[in-house]
C-alpha positions as CSV (number, residue, x, y, z in Angstrom):
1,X,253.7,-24.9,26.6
2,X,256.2,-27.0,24.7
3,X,257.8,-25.7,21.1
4,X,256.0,-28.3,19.5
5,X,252.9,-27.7,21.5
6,X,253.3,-24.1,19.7
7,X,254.4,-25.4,16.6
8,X,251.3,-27.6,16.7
9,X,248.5,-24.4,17.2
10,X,250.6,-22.9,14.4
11,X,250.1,-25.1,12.2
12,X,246.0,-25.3,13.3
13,X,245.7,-22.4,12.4
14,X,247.3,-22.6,9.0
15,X,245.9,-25.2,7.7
16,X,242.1,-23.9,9.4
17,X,241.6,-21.8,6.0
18,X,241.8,-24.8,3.9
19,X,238.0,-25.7,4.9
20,X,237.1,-22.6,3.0
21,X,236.6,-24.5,0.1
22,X,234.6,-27.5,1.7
23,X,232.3,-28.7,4.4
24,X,235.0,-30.1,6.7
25,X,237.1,-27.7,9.0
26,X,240.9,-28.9,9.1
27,X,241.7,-28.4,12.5
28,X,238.3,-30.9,13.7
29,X,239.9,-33.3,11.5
30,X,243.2,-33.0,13.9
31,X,240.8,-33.2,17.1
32,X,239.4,-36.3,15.7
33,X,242.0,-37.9,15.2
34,X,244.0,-36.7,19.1
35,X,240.5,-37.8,20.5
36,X,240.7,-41.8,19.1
37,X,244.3,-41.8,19.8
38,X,243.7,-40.9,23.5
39,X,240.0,-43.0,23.5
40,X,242.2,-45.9,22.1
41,X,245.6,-46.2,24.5
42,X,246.2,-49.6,25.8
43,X,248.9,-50.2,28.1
44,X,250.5,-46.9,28.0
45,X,251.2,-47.6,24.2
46,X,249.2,-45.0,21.6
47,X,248.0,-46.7,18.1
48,X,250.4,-45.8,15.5
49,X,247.9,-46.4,12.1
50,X,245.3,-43.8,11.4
51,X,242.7,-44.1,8.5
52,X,240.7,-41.4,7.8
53,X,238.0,-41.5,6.1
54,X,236.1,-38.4,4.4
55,X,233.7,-37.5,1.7
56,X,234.5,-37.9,-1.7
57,X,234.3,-34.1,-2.0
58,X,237.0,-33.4,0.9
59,X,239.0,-36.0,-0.5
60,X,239.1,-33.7,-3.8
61,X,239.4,-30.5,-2.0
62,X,241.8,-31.0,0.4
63,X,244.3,-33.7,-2.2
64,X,246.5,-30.7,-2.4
65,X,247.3,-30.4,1.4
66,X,247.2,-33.9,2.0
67,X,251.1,-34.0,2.7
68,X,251.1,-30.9,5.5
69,X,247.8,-32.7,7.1
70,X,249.8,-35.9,7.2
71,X,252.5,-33.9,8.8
72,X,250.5,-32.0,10.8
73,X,248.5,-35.1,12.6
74,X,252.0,-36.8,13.3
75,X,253.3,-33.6,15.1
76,X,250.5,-33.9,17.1
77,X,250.9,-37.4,17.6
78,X,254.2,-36.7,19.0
79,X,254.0,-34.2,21.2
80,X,250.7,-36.0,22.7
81,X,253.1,-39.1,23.3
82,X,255.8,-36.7,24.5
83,X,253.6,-34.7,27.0
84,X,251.8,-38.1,28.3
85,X,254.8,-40.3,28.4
86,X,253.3,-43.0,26.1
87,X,254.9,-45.2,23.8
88,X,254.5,-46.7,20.2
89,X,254.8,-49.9,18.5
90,X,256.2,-48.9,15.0
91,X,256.3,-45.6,12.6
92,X,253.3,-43.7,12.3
93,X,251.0,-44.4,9.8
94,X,248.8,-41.4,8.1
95,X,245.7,-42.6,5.1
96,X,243.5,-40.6,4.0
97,X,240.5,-42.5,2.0
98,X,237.4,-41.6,0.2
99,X,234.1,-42.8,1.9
100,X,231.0,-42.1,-0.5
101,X,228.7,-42.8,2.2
102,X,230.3,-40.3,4.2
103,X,228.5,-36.9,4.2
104,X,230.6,-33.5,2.9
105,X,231.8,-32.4,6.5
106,X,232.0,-35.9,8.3
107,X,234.9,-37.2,10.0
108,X,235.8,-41.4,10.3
109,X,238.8,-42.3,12.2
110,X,239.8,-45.7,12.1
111,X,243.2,-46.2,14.5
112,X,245.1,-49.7,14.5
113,X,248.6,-50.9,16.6
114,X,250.8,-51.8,13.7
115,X,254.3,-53.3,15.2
116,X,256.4,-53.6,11.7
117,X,258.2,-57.0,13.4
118,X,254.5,-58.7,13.2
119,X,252.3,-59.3,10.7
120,X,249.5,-58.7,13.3
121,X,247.3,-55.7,12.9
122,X,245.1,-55.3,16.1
123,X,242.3,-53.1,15.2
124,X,241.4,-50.5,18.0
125,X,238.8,-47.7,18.0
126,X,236.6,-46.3,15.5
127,X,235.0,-42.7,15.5
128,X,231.7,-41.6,14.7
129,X,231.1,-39.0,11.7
130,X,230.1,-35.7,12.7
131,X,226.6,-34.9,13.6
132,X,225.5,-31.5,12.3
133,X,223.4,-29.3,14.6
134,X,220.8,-26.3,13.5
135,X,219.3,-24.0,16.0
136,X,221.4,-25.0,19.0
137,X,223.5,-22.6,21.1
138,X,225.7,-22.4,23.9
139,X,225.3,-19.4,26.2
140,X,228.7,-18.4,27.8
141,X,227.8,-16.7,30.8
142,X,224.7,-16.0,30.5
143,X,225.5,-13.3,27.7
144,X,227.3,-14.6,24.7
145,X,225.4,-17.1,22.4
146,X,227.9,-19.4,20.0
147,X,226.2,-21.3,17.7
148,X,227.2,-25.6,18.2
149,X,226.8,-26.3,14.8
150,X,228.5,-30.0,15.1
151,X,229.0,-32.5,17.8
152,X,231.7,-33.7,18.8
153,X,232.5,-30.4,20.0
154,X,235.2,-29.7,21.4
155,X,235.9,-26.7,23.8
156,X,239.1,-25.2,25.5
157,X,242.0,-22.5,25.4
158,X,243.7,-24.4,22.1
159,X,243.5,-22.6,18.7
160,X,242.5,-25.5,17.5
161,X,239.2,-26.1,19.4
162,X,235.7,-25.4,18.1
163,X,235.2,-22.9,20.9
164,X,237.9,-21.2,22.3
165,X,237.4,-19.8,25.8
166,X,240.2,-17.4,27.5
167,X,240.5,-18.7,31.0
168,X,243.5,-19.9,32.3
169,X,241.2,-22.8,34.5
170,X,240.4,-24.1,31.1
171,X,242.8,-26.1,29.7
172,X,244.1,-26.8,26.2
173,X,241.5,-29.0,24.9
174,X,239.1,-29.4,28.5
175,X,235.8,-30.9,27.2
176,X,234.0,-32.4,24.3
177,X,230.5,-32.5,24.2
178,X,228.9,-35.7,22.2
179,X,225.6,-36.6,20.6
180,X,223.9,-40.1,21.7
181,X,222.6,-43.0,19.4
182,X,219.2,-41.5,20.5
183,X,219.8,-37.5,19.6
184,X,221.2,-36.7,23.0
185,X,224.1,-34.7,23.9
186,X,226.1,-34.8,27.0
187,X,229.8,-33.8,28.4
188,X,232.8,-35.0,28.3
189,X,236.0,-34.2,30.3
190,X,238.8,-34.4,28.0
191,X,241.7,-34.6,30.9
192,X,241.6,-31.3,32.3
193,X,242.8,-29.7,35.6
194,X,239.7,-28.6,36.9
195,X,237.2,-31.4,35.2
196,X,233.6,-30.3,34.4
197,X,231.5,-28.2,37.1
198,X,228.1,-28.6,38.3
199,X,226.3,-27.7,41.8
200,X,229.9,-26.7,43.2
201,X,230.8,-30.9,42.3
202,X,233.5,-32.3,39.8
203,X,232.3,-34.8,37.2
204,X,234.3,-36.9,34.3
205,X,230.8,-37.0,32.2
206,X,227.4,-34.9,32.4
207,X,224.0,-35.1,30.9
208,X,223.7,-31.7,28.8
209,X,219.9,-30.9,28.0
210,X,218.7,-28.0,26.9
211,X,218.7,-25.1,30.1
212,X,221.2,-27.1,31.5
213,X,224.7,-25.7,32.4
214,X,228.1,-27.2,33.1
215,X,231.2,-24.8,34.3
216,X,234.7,-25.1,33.1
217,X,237.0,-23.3,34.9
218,X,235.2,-19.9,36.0
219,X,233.1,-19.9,33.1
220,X,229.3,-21.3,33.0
221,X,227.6,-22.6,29.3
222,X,224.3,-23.7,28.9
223,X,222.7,-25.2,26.5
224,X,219.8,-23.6,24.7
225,X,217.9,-25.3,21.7
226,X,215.6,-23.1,19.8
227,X,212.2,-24.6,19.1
């Protein structure tokens, strides 16, 4: 791991007390915004403009961190350009806004290529809010049940993930798991090493219904929904 890869889970888990006092959990604000910077590379160059865009009541209760989150997302920006050996078109760019249609907990990333020497903005990716979940549960192993209270969800050795698992064929951030337009959820692969697992196969993407499992590194989830 890098120093600023360590400096970075530091800091997640710093700043992952601040959502004490609110529905919105720092450090899935940071994934959000590492997962549209990735989703969003063109051309080996990363966007360098993030808007994000909470509820009115985040905006209030997190006004007083807003310069360490700034701070925060850019360190992560940088060492995700560093350890990917991408490029930028100009400074980053950090905005936090208020969204009154936004629900207290959701997430809206809006990422843009801002090159100072062009008036030009060329609009790249926007995130979905989070979805909040009730009565669904992952089952590690066949044992452990962890509640997935919100998709995306995002699972892998980092501090920073919803679901931390201790396996060194995970990596850092190795999957996300999504919701659909119509309700359902699937995997995603995030970049690992080992990809996702099923019947002894590797996949970038999987289906992920209820009794269904997926296998990351030498551990095994599935998906149970309570009725």
């Amino acid at each position: 791991m890098t120093d600023s890869g360590e400096r970075l889970d530091r800091f997640i888990e710093r700043v992952a007390s601040l959502g004490a006092a609110t529905g919105l959990h720092p450090s899935a604000l940071l994934q959000e915004v590492h997962d549209a910077a990735v989703a969003a590379v063109r051309d080996h160059s990363v966007p360098n403009s993030y808007l994000l865009l909470l509820a009115p009541a985040d905006i209030r209760a997190l006004e007083a961190h807003t310069d360490e989150l700034r701070a925060g997302i850019t360190r992560m920006l940088e060492e995700l350009v560093a350890s990917r050996g991408l490029r930028t078109l100009g400074p980053w760019q950090v905005e936090l806004e208020e969204a009154p249609t936004m629900s207290t907990g959701g997430i809206g990333v809006r990422v843009a290529f801002r090159n100072p020497a062009s008036p030009n903005v060329v609009p790249a990716q926007s995130t979905e809010a989070i979805r909040r979940h009730r009565g669904v549960f992952l089952v590690i192993d066949g044992a452990d049940r962890v509640p997935l209270t919100h998709t995306p969800f995002t699972i892998g050795r980092a501090p920073g993930c919803d679901l931390v698992l201790h396996d060194l064929a995970v990596s850092r951030r190795h999957a996300r798991i999504e919701s659909g337009p119509d309700g359902s959820l699937s995997v995603r692969d995030l970049g690992s090493r080992n990809k996702l697992g099923r019947a002894g196969r590797a996949f970038d993407e999987l289906p992920f219904a209820p009794g269904e499992t997926v296998r990351l590194g030498s551990i095994q989830l599935t998906l149970e929904v309570l009725p």
